[in-house]
C-alpha angles and dihedrals in degrees: 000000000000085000096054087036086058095048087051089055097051091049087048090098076060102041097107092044083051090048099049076044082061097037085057097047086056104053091040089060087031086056083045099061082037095059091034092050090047098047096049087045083058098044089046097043091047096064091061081060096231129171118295084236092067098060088035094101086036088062103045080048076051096049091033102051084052106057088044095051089054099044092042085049093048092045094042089051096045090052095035093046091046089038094054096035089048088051099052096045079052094057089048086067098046099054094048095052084050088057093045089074090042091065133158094320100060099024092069097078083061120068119232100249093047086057094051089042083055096043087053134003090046093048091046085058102060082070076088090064111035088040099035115026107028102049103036097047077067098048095052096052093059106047086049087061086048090049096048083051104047092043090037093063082063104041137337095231097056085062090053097054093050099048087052096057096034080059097044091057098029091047116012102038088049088049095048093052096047088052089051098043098038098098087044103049084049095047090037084061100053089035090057096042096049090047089059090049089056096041081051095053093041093058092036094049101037101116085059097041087053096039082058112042087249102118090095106053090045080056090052088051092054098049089049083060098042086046081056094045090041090052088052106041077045087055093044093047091053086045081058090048092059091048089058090052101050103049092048090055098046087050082061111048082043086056089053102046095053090051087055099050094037094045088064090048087061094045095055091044097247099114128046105243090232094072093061087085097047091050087057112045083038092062086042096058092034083075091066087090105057101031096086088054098081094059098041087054092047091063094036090094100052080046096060089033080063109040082052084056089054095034082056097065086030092060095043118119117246109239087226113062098211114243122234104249130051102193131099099220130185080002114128096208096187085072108035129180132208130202138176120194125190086322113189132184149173124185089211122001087251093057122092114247121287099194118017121185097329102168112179136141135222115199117202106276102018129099132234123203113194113190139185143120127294103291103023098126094271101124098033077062090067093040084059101040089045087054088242086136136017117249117230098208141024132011144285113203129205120192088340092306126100119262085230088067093075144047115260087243096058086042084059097061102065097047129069109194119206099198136197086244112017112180125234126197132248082256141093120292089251090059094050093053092042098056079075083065132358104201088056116140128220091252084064099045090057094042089052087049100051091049092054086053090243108108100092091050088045090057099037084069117092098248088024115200085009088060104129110232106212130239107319089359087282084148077074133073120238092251090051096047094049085055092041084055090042083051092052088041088061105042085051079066090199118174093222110046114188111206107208106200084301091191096048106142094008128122125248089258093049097042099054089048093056098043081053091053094047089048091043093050103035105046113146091012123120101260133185114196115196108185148156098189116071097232134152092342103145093084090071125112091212137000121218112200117212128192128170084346083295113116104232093165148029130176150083122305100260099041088051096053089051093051095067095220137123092303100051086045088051090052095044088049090057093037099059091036089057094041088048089060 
């Protein structure tokens, strides 16, 4: 019930869309039993062979509840259809601006295709339940009220019948349904979100599929799932059935039951005969509005299956608490420090620690180069700079004030991060460098370009700057997609950029060319380095040295290859790996 309570409560800016959508509903079903009691009044009259003046006004109710039926229908369906679609393209937004402050920190215990399954295919499923299960229950409730009127003016228990029937098929057989097809709209939900995930990982991870033979046995994972999701939706399919049958049972027997208690009431001269007819057509069509309710009912339970799904990602904790204030004050960010002091950090309180103790300081123009093998703590460090995670002691200072101070929106800012995979998007290469800043002009694309020392390569494309990139950039080369994210780094013209392992993947020849083109491009900017490959480190100012998230050096290039320590093994490792090949 909480679940249901909180997707009322998300679809309250539409409620008095949702309510005209009712309305609607009402007078199109009240137009229905108006059309359908008029038109048995005339059959039945006809046959007593009366004056053409006395069905004159029945025809034009005739004429007239058909063309409102049909006017009302086509109205109720236009509002509900762009309330409800309105409403879900709303809460797309919504969950996606509840997942922005999730990442990357909290989103790694989901798996991509699960999150996608979330984001649509279980928000496209509560259109069961703003379209199906909030409107008609209303509806329903007040052409009931019509109907215990209208039959009550002839006998009470005429009335009485109807509305136990109307209850039978609005509310029992609902209740029934839900019960039957609770186990499966709860299984149909998981089934369905782990066989995205696995459609997902099977595109994504085609190439290695292929490369190891493995490509059959992942299919026969998928057809296992949709085996599961086939036997569900089966189950739920039979569950409707029964529905079907139910109602049109029920119809019946109400039918019926009208026909007995009305019959006695001709006979005994206190009811016109004629209206035998209308009784009956008019208990019949009165059905109209609870016979959607079963199905919608069936399905309630897959749909909150799916909005706690969605509640679920919406409820997390973010990893960062958002400070009170936004604003970089008394802060020059055109010359902008950086300083880490006894910084300390776990990823979980069972983990050993990623960083322990690391002090340094990066004073505005200068680069820092910090080194070390793969899981020494290099990268942790970005995640924390970049307010990914929060740290558990010390202290990262930005411009003299601590990162705490300020929202990880307002810490990005001032930071453009060059990565060892930096993602572009299935766009042009004008849209990639403008998503570092949207109000660019062509002048600083270009500018941005040439000094990435990618300009010449953009024009020489058939649609230049407008080339599409392909999914992930993979149109590009790795060496053109690592200046295409230097480009973006610069036009960002943040006063902090963070390097992430920027030649990761990338061959010697390439490597060196693109390391040319960052130093080219970034002197005298503040630069972080984060490295594992002792490259073109000589242009650092300093060099800090990690090791198990411990800082075992500090110094320039050349002291700290004289000094025989970590560093100078580390260099000799790569330089006689590189001499050997």
């Amino acid at each position: 019930m909480h679940t249901f309570l909180r997707l009322l409560k998300l679809a309250a800016p539409f409620r008095w869309w949702m309510a005209l959508a009712a309305f609607l509903g009402f007078l199109t079903i009240g137009s229905s039993i108006g059309l359908m009691s008029t038109a048995a009044w005339i059959i039945a009259s006809a046959a007593l062979h009366p004056s053409l003046s006395k069905l004159e006004i029945a025809i034009v109710g005739v004429r007239f509840f058909g063309i409102t039926r049909g006017v009302f229908r086509y109205l109720e369906r236009l509002v509900a259809h762009q309330t409800t679609f309105r409403l879900l393209a709303r809460l797309r937004v919504w969950f996606y601006r509840a997942l922005e402050p999730l990442a990357p920190a909290r989103l790694q215990e989901y798996r991509s295709g699960d999150l996608l399954a979330r984001a649509v295919a279980d928000i496209d499923t509560l259109e069961n339940v703003y379209l199906r299960v909030i409107a008609p229950p209303v509806i329903a409730v007040l052409v009931g009220l019509l109907m215990m009127v209208f039959m009550g003016a002839f006998n009470g228990w005429l009335a009485l019948s109807l509305l136990f029937f109307l209850l039978l098929v609005g509310v029992g057989v609902p209740v029934l349904t839900r019960a039957l097809s609770r186990e499966s709209g709860r299984a149909l939900v998981h089934t369905r979100a782990d066989l995205n995930t696995a459609l997902v990982d099977g595109v994504q991870g085609l190439a290695d599929l292929l490369a190891y033979g493995a490509q059959e046995r992942h299919l026969a994972h998928i057809q296992a799932l949709n085996r599961d999701l086939q036997h569900q939706q089966v189950r739920l399919a039979r569950i409707a059935a029964l529905n079907t049958a139910l109602t049109t049972l029920l119809v019946g027997l109400a039918t019926l039951a009208t026909l007995t208690i009305a019959i006695p009431l001709v006979n005994d001269g206190r009811l016109d005969g004629v209206m035998l007819a209308v009784l009956a057509l008019a208990t019949m069509t009165s059905f109209e509005a609870v016979q959607p309710l079963p199905a919608a009912f069936q399905h309630l339970e897959s749909n909150l299956a799916a909005a706690r799904r969605l509640f679920e990602l919406v409820d997390a904790k973010p990893e960062i608490t958002q400070p009170g204030t936004d604003a970089l004050r008394d802060v020059d960010t055109t010359a902008l420090s950086l300083q880490v002091e006894e910084l300390r950090f776990r990823y979980t309180p069972d983990d050993p620690p990623a960083l322990d103790g690391i002090s340094f300081s990066l004073p505005p123009g200068h680069t820092l180069a910090i080194v070390g093998a793969s899981g020494a703590g290099k990268s942790t460090l970005v995640n924390l700079l970049l307010r990914f995670w929060e740290y558990d002691e010390g202290d990262i200072r930005l411009g003299e004030r601590s990162l705490r101070d300020y929202s990880p929106d307002t810490v990005r800012t001032q930071i453009a991060v060059v990565g060892q995979s930096t993602y572009l998007f299935n766009t042009t290469i004008r849209e990639n460098l403008l998503l570092a800043r949207r109000d660019a002009t062509r002048d600083d694309l270009v500018h941005a370009a040439q000094a990435a020392q990618l300009h010449d390569f953009i024009t020489g494309l058939p649609n230049g700057y407008d080339t599409w990139v392909g999914e992930q950039g993979l149109a590009l080369s790795g060496g053109e997609r690592q200046r295409l994210a230097v480009a973006r780094a610069l036009l960002k013209d943040a006063p902090l950029l963070v390097l992430d392992e920027p030649t990761a993947n990338l061959d010697p020849t390439t490597e060196r060319a693109v390391l040319d083109t960052i130093h080219t491009a970034l002197a005298h900017r503040t630069t972080l380095m984060i490295t594992h490959r002792l490259v073109g480190l000589e242009h650092a100012d300093n060099i800090l040295v990690l090791d198990g998230g411990r800082s075992v050096e500090y110094g320039q290039h050349h002291d700290l290859l004289d000094a025989d320590g970590a560093y100078r093994r580390l260099w000799e490792t790569q330089h006689d790996t590189l001499t050997a090949v």
